[in-house]
N, C-alpha and C positions, 0 to 999 in steps of 0.2 A: 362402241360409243353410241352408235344410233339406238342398239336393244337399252344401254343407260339411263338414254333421255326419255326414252318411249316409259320406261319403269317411273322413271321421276315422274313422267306427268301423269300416267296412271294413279301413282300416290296422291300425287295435288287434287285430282278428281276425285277420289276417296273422299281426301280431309278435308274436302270445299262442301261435298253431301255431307258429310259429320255435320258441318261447320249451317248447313241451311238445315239440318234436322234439328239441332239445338235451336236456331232459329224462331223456325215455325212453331217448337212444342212449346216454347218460354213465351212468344206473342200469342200466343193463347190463352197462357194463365190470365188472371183476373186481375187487376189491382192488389199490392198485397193487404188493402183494408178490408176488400171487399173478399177475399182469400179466407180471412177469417170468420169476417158474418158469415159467409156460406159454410166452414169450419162449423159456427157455433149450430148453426141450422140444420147439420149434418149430428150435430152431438147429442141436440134436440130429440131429433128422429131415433136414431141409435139407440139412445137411453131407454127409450119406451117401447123397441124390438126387445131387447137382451133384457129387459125387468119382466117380461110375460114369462121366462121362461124361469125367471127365480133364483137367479144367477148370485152365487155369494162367494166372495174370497178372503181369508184371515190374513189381516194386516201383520205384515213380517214385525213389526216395530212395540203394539200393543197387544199383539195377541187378539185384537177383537175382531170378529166373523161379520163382516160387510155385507150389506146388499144391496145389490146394483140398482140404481132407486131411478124413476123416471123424471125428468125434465116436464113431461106432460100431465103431470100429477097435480093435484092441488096445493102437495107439497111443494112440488117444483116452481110451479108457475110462482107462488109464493116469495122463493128463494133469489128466481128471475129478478122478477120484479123489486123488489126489498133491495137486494146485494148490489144494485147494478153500476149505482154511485160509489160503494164503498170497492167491489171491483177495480174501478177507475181510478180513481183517487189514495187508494190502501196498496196499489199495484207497487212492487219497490221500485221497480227502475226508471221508474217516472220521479219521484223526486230527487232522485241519485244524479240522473245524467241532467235533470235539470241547473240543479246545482252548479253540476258541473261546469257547465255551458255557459252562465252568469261568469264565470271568473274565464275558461277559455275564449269563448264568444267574443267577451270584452278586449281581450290582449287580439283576438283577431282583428276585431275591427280598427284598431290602431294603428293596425300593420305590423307588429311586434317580431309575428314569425314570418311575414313574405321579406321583411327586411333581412331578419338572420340567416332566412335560409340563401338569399339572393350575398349578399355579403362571402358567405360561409366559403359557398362554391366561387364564384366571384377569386377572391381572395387566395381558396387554396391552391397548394404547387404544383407543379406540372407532373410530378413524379405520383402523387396520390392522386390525382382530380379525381380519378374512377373509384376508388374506395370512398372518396370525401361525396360526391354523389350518391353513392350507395348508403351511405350513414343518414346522409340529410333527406334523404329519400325514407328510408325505413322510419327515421324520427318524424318525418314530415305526415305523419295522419294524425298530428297531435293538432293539425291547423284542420282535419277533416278534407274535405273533398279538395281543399283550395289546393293540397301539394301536386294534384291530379295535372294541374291546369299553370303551375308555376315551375316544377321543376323539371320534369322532361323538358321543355322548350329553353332553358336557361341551360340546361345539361349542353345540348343540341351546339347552345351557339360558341361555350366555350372551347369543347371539344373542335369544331371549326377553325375559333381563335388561335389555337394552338396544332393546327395542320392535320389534325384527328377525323376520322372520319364521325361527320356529325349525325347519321343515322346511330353509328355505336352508344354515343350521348344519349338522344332519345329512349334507344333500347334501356341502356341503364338505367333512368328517370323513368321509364313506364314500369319496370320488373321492381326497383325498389319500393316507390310509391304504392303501386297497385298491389303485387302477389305478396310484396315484405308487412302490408298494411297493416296483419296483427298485432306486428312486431314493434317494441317499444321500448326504452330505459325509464324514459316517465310515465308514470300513470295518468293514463288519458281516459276521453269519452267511452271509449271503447268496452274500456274494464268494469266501470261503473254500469253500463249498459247492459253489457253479457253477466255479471256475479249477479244483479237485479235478478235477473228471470232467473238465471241458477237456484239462486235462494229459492225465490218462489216457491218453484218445484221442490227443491231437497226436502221441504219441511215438511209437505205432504205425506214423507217415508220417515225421515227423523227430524223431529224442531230444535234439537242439540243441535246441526250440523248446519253451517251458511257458509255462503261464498262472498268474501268481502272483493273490494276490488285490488288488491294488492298479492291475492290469493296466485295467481299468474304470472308476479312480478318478477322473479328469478329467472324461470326458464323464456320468457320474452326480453330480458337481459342478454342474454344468453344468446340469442337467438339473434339478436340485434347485431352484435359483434361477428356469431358463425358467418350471420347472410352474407355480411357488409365484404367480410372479406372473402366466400365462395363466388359472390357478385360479380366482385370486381378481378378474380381471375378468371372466370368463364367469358368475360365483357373483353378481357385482353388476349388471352389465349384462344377464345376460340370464334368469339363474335364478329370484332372487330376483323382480325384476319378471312375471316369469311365475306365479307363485306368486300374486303379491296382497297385498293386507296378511291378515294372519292374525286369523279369524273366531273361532277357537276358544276355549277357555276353560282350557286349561290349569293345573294348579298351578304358580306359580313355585316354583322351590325356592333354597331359601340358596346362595350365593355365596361365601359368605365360606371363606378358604382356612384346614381345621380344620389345628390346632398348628401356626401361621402360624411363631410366635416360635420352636420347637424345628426345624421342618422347612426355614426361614429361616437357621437358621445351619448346620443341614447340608447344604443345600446350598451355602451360603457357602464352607464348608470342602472342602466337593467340590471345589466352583472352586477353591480353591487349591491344593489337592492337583491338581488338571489339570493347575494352569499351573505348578506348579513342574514336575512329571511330564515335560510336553512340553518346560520349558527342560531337562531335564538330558540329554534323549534329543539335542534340538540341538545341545548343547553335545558330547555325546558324537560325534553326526556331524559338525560344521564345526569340530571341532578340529584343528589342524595335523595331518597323518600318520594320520590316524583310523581304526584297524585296520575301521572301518566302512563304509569307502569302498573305492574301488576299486584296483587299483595304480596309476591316470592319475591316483589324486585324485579321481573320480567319483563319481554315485552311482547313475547306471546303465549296466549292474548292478553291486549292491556286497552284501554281508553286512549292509546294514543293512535291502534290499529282500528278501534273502532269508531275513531272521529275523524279518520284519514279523509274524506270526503270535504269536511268543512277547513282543515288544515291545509289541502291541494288548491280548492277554492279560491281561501283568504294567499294563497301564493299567487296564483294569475293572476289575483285582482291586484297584490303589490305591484307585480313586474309588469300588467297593462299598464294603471297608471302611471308607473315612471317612465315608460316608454311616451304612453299619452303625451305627456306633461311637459318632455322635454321636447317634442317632437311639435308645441303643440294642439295637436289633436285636442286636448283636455285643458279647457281653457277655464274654467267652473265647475265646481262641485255637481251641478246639476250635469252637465256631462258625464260621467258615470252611469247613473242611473239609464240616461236617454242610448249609452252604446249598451247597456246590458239587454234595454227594452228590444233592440234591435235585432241583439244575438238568438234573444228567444223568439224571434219571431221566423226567424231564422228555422228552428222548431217546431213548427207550426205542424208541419207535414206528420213530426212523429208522433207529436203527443196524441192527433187524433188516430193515426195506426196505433199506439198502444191502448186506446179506447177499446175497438175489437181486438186486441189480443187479449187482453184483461178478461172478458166476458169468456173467450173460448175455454181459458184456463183454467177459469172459477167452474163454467159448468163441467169441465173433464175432469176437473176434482170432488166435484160436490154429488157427479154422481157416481164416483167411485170406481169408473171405469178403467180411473188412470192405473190406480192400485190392480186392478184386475187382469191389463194386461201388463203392468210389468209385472208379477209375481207368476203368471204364467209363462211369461218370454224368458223372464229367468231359471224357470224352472226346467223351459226346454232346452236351453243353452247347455245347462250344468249335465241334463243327460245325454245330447248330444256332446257331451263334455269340449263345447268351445266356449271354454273360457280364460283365464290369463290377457296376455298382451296380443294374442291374434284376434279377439275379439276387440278393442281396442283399437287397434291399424285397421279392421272393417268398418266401423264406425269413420275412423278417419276418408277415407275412399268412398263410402256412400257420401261423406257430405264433402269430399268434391267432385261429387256426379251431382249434386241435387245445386250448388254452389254455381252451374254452370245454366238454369235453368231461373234458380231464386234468388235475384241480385243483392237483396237488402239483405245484410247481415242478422240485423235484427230480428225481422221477419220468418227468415231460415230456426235460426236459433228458437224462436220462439215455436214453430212449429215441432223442429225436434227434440227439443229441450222434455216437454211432457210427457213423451213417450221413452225416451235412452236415460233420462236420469235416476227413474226412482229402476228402469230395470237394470241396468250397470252398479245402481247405491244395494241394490238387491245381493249384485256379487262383492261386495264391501267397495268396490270403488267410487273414491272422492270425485263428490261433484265438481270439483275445483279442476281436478285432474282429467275429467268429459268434456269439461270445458276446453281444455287446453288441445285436446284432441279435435272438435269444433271447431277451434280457431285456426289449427296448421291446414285442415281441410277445406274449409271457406274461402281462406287467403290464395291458395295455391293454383286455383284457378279464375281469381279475376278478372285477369288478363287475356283471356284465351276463349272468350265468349263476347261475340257479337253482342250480347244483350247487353252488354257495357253500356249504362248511358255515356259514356266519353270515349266508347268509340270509334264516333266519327271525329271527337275531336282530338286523338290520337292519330287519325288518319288525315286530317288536315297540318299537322304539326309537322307530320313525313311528308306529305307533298310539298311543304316548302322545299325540301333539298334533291327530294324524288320524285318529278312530275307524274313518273309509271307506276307508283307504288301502291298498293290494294292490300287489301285485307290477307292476302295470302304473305305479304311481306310482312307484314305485323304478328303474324300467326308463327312466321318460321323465327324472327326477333324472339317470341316470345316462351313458344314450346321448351324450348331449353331450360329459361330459367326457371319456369313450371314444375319441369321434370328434378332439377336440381334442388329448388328449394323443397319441392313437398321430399324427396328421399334423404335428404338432410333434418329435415325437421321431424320426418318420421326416427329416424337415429336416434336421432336428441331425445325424442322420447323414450323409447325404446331403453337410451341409455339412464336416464333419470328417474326412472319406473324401477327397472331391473337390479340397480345400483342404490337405487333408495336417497338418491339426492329428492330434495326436497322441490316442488314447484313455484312455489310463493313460501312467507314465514310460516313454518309450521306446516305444513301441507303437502302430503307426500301422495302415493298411489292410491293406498286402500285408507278407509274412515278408522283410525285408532280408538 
């Protein structure tokens, strides 16, 4: 027993230096805006080393013999100067997730989702609470950061209510929320954000080939149901009984769901407002001749795939308002307008981060470099012959090493995005399908990195019931479900790839 304990803490001393090395290297990086102007200032420099030497490579797509052109050029500076507004503004996933945000934003600010999700769990039976937690968890980043800050502590106090140990709650609420984050039934911010830069890039190797947001939608379906219920066995089997019964003394706090009767019928009227919403969009697509479909008849691809963006939109903005309205929140027409202006301001943060992203992207494209190294990385892969699905699960693993380091999803993605797309679209694989590889790998470790901004307030939520509890109790809560969900979601892949299911409509491994 004493050699046991001596080994345990040996370990804990390992994974606490892990734990201050990620630390220290991630408080070093720079702002992720300012990541990029030094990106672009790097690509600047670069361009004008590797053009002395005359550097050409033949585009896989056109056949035409590129040359590495300098930024510092008269051309260049030209191109700078000239592009830099249309960069910005011509950038796709700046009007995408804006959009978005107008119809999400708005149902947030109303309260639409801290109500259903607080109801949801609230409400459900003592025999699912742990799966029902896990669902409204993995659904809850459709509210954005707010699930962060709502459901773990709601998790916490039912589980309590009902004699459970309420760290196990917490645990649940931080693993769904956080590591499940990708994960989705509805098409969220998320999707619109990541297919945005996807495109971007794809089109620089083929302009046939884009990632819409719905391109993800199956296998994050999927995903949704795998987690909810791997979640919520690993939470009873092995979490909770590791835990113990709980010693503590806690206050319980009230349960009861305030303005049950007002909040009760608006959400009621939500839901019909939904289900009529979705019947008329239905009826609109499987109606005879459906200017929505395709000319076969189809609906991939059809105008109704490619207006998905403004059809998700005009749906938050129904189910805000009726939530609004009955609640109400939305007292005047002019209302709307002033929660939308709110949600985008909300925004703020990103649309000038995708300022410098925009610039980076344009000059790694314009001077050709991007072409140049994927067509070389491709071409060492193929003779190193790692290519298939082991290349694919390495990608996945670099970017939850890098995931642990670069918090903002976007940020990440947009860094890697330029470099693994056009050289993966190299070995025929769908950028839809890099994506999806990006997002198991981003997700899976959220939770297990100090550079969390939430978590110390992860760590304030546990000290309500654990006055002792530290960052190594959060760490050992959370490694499991890390370890569980990324070798699960790696599966899923594996099997969806392998098997030839599709990822999203139409959307399979390799570019058909």
């Amino acid at each position: 027993m004493p050699q046991l304990a001596t080994e345990v803490q040996s370990s804990e001393k390992g994974f606490s230096r892990f734990l201050n090395f990620i630390e220290r290297v991630g408080n070093r990086l720079p702002h992720p805006f300012m990541l990029f102007v030094y990106l672009a200032l790097f690509m600047i420099v670069i361009s004008f080393v590797v053009s002395l030497f005359n550097v050409s490579v033949k585009h896989p797509g056109t056949g035409e013999v590129l040359q590495v052109k300098s930024l510092l050029s008269g051309e260049g500076l030209k191109f700078m100067l000239t592009s830099m507004l249309e960069n910005f503004t011509g950038f796709k996933p700046l009007g995408l997730v804006l959009t978005m945000m107008l119809g999400i934003g708005m149902a947030q600010r109303v309260g639409l989702f801290e109500s259903a999700i607080k109801k949801t769990i609230i409400k459900a039976h003592k025999s699912i609470i742990t799966y029902t937690v896990f669902f409204i968890g993995i659904m809850g980043n459709i509210a954005s950061d707010a699930a962060f800050v709502i459901i773990p502590p709601l998790a916490a106090v039912v589980f309590y209510s009902i004699g459970r140990h309420p760290l196990a709650g917490l645990a649940a609420g931080f693993a769904s929320s956080g590591i499940g984050f990708t994960a989705n039934i509805l098409i969220a911010g998320t999707d619109a954000l990541l297919s945005g830069i996807s495109t971007e890039i794809s089109t620089t190797i083929n302009p046939d080939v884009t990632v819409t947001p719905v391109d993800n939608w199956y296998f994050m379906s999927i995903s949704t149901i795998v987690l909810t219920i791997a979640g919520g066995l690993l939470t009873e089997k092995f979490i909770e009984p590791r835990l113990g019964k709980y010693e503590g003394n806690a206050e319980k706090k009230e349960l009861d769901f305030k303005g049950d009767a007002l909040e009760s019928r608006a959400l009621r009227n939500t839901l019909i407002a939904a289900i009529i919403y979705i019947g008329v969009i239905a009826l609109a697509v499987f109606f005879p001749n459906s200017p929505l479909r395709n000319e076969e008849g189809g609906i991939i691809p059809s105008p109704f795939l490619d207006g998905i963006i403004p059809i998700i939109f005009l749906f938050f903005l129904t189910v805000g308002v009726t939530f609004g309205v009955t609640m109400k929140k939305i007292k005047k027409v002019s209302d709307v307008p002033e929660l939308m202006t709110d949600s985008i301001r909300d925004m703020a943060g990103y649309i000038v981060l995708v300022f410098a992203i925009a610039q980076f992207i344009a000059y790694f494209n314009w001077s050709n470099i991007s072409t140049l190294i994927a067509v070389n990385s491709a071409d060492l892969l193929t003779h190193m012959n790692l290519t298939g699905m082991p290349v694919i699960i390495g990608f996945v693993f670099l970017t939850a090493i890098l995931s642990l380091f670069i918090m903002s999803g976007s940020a990440l993605w947009a860094l890697e995005a330029p470099v693994f797309i056009p050289m993966l679209m190299l070995l025929n694989y769908h950028p839809a399908f890099i994506q999806v590889a990006y997002r198991i790998g981003e997700s899976s470790t959220n939770m297990v990195t100090p550079l969390n901004p939430y978590f110390a307030v992860l760590l304030a939520f546990m000290n309500e019931y654990d006055k002792k509890a530290g960052i190594g109790t959060l760490m050992a809560l959370m490694i499991p479900y890390t370890i569980l969900f990324l070798t699960i979601w790696i599966i899923l892949l594996v099997a969806f790839g392998l098997l030839g299911i599709p990822v999203g409509p139409g959307i399979g491994m390799y570019i058909k």
